[in-house]
N, C-alpha and C positions, 0 to 999 in steps of 0.2 A: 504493500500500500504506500501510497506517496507521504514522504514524511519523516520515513523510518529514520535515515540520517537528519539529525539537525544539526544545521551550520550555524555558527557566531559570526555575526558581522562587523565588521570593524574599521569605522574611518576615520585616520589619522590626520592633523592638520592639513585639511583639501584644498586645494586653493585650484580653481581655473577663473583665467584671465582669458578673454575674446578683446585682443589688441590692448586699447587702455580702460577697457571694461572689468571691472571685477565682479564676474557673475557670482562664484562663489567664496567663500572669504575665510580660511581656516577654520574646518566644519572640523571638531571632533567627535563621533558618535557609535556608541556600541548598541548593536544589537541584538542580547540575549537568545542565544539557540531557543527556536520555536516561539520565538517571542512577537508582539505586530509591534509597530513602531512607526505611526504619522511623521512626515514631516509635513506640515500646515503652515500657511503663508500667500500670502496674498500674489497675484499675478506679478511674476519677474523679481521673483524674491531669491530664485535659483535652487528651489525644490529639487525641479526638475533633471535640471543640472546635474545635479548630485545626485540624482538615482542613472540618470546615463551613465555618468562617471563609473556607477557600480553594475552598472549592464558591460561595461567595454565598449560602451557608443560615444565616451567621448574621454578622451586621453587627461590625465591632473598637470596642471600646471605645476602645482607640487601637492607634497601628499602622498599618501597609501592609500587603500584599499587591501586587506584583507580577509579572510576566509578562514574560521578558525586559526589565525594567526600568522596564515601564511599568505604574503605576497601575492595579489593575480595581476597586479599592473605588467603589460606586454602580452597578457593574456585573452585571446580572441573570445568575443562574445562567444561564439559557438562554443569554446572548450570550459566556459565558467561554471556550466552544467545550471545554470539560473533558470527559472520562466517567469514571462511577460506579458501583462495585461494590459492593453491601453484604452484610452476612450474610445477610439472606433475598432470594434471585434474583427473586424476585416476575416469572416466566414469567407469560405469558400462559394458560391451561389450556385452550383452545378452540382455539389458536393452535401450527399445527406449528411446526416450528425455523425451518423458511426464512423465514416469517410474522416470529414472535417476533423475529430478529435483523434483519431490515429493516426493522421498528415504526419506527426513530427515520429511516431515509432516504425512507420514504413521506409519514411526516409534516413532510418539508423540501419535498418534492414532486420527489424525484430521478426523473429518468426511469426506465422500466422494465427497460430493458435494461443500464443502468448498473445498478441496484440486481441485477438477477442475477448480472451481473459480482464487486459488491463481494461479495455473498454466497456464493457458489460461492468467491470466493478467499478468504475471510475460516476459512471454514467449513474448509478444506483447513486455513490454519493452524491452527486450534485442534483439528485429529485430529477433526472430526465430520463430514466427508463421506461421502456414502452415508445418513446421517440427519437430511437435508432434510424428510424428511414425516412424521416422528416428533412423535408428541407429548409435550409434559412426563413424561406420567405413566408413558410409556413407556423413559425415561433414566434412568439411575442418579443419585446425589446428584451425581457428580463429574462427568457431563455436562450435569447443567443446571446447574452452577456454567459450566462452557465455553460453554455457550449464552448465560450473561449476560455474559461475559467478550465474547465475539461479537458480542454487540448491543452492548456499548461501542463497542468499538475500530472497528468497522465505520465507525462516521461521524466517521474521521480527528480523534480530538479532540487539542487541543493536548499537556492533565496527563492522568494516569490516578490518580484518587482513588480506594482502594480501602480501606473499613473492617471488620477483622473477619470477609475473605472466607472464611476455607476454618472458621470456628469451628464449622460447624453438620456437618459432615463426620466420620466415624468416623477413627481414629486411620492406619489404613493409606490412605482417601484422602485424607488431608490430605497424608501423606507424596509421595501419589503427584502431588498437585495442586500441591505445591514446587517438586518436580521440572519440574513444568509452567509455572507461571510464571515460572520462571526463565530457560526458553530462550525463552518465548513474548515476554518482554520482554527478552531479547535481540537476537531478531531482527529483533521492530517496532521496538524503538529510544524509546520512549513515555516520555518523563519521567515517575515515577511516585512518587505518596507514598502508602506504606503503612501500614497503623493495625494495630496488634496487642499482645496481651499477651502472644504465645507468644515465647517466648526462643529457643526453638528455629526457629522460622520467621524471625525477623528476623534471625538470624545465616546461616541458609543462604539468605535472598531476597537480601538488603541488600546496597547496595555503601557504604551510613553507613549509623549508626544513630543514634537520636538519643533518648536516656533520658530520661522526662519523670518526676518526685514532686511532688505538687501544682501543677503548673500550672506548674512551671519546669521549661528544657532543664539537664538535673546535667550532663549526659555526652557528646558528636557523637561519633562518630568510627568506624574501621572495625570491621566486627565481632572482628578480633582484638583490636583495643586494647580495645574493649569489655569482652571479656571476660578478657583476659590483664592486661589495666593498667587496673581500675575505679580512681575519684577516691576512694573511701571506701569504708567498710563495708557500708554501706547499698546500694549499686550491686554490689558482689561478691555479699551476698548475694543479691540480687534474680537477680543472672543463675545465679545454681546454688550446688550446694553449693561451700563453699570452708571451708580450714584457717586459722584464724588463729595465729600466733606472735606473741605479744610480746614485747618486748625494750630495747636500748639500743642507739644510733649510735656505732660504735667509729669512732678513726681507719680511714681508708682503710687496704687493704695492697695494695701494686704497683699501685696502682692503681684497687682495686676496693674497692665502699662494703661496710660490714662490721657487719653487726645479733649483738649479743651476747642469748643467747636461753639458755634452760633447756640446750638440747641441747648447747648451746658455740656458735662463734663462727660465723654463715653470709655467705655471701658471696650480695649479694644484687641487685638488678637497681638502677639509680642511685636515690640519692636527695637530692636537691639543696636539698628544702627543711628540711631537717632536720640541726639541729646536731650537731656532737660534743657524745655527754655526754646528746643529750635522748631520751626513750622514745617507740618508736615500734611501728606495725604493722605485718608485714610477712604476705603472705595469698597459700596455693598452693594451686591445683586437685587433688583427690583426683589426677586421672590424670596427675600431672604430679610425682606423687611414685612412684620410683621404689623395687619391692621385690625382695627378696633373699634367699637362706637365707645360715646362714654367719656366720663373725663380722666384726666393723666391720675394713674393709682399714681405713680410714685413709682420707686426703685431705678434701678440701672439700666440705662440707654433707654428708657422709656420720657417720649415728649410729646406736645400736644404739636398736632396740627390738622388744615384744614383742605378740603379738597379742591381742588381747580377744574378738570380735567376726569374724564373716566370713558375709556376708549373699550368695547366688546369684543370679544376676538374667538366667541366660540365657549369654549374649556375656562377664559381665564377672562379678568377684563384687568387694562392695563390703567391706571392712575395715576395725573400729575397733582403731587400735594405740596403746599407751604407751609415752611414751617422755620421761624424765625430768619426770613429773608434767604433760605434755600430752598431750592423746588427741587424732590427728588421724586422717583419712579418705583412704582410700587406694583408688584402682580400680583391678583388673588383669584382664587376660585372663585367664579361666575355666578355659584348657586347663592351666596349673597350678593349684595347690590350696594353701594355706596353714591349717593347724591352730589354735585358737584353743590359745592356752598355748607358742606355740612361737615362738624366737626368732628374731628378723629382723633384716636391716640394708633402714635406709635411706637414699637419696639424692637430692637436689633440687639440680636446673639451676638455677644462680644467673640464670640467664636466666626461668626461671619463678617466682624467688619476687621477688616484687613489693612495695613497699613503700608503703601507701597516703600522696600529697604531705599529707594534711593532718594 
């Protein structure tokens, strides 16, 4: 079954230069044998880049690439033993399923009867059995994503490169093709590095992620710290809406760091690089701020304020509220209602408000 070997990947200070362009800019990144690993980043951030790099489609300026340890730079895509997914499946259109995903074991010269084996089993994993003699034009978008996904993994490769896979997919099957690669690369076990812009996809695929802005890694880490603990502004926004509070680093109380802000004094998640005495940012996710009718009880990081704004959206409805000359954003389930003009209390888990280290 595809899998069995798991490779570690490993990039060392990566640098490619395109003349006096720095597409990519000393990437270093490991990636845990059978582990997934986002690299996430906005258009010409040099993802990309760096997953050719590790296909052999495009030579490091400087830098490694490794393989369990070992050196493949010089080393011909074809011999890296890798497979590659891209946004366009580029099926064969002549060519049933069973055809199209044996393409690459016919062309190794694998016996016949082994190549029906890997295919009949391949085919069961990816849910497309029984459409062995279908053609392309006969499969939905999301099964001929499965059929290229099939023709990878079929000829046991070491990484699984994947750029941009599910972009060209309507909004409910990309959802549904998440769900899909997630178990599919659970169960083969396939070191895999994935390329995308979607925040959403790299947080529900990934077990890291890895933020790139111009051609530098900002950010590694699990998608919670991703997105709960960004290194800066810059990174909170990118991963979704977020509330910023400014403020001042008060002494500690009992214990806990303490950001003196417009609303009064919040107790806030550690902040270690940041003096008593100097200003700093501290930044909560709409749904992590907690709303209320009623007036302020009292206690920590609870404040009163008032509604402006209440947008529906389905499941949640989204709220702009004021409150001591800042307007932040608030998501709550839909099945209560809140009035624009009517007053609120809020309160935020010192465990959710974050305070950007720099």
């Amino acid at each position: 079954m595809p899998g069995d070997a798991m490779t570690e990947l490993r990039l060392v200070g990566l640098v490619k230069r395109f003349g006096e362009v720095t597409a990519v800019d000393r990437i270093d990144l490991t990636v845990p044998a059978g582990s997934l690993v986002a690299l996430l980043g906005p258009s010409g951030c040099g993802k990309t880049t760096t997953l050719r790099m590790v296909a052999g489609l495009e030579e490091p300026t400087e830098g490694d690439v490794l393989f369990d340890g070992a050196s493949v730079l010089g080393t011909p895509t074809e011999r890296r033993n890798i497979g590659m997914v891209f946004q366009r499946y580029v099926l064969f259109p002549h060519m049933n399923v069973a055809r199209n995903v044996s393409f690459g074991l016919r062309m190794r010269g694998v016996e016949r009867a082994e190549i029906e084996r890997r295919v009949n089993e391949v085919l069961e994993v990816v849910q497309l059995e029984g459409l062995a003699q279908r053609f392309p034009s006969q499969l939905s978008g999301g099964q001929q994503q499965r059929v290229a996904i099939a023709r990878t993994v079929v000829t046991n490769p070491r990484l699984l490169l994947m750029d941009e896979p599910l972009s060209n997919l309507d909004a409910k099957l990309r959802e549904e093709m998440r769900a899909f690669l997630t178990r599919l690369q659970r169960q083969l076990g396939i070191t895999t590095l994935f390329v995308t812009h979607d925040q959403v996809e790299a947080i529900e695929l990934a077990d890291r992620i890895g933020l790139m802005f111009d051609g530098r890694m900002v950010q590694f880490g699990t998608p919670e710290e991703v997105f709960n603990r960004p290194v800066s502004q810059r990174v909170a926004d990118f991963m979704g809406a977020t509330n910023l509070i400014p403020g001042t680093v008060d002494p500690p109380q009992q214990g806990v760091s303490v950001l003196r802000s417009a609303v009064g004094p919040l107790r806030v998640a550690s902040h270690p690089h940041h003096r008593v005495g100097s200003e700093a940012v501290a930044t909560v996710r709409p749904e992590h701020v907690d709303l209320s009718r009623g007036p302020d009880p009292g206690g920590p990081n609870t404040f009163a304020a008032r509604v402006d704004e209440a947008v529906y959206y389905g499941g949640t409805v989204t709220y702009r509220v004021a409150a001591s000359g800042l307007t932040l954003q608030v998501r709550d389930r839909s099945t209560r209602r809140f009035r624009p003009g009517e007053e609120v209390t809020l309160r935020i888990d010192p465990e959710h408000l974050w305070v950007f280290p720099s």
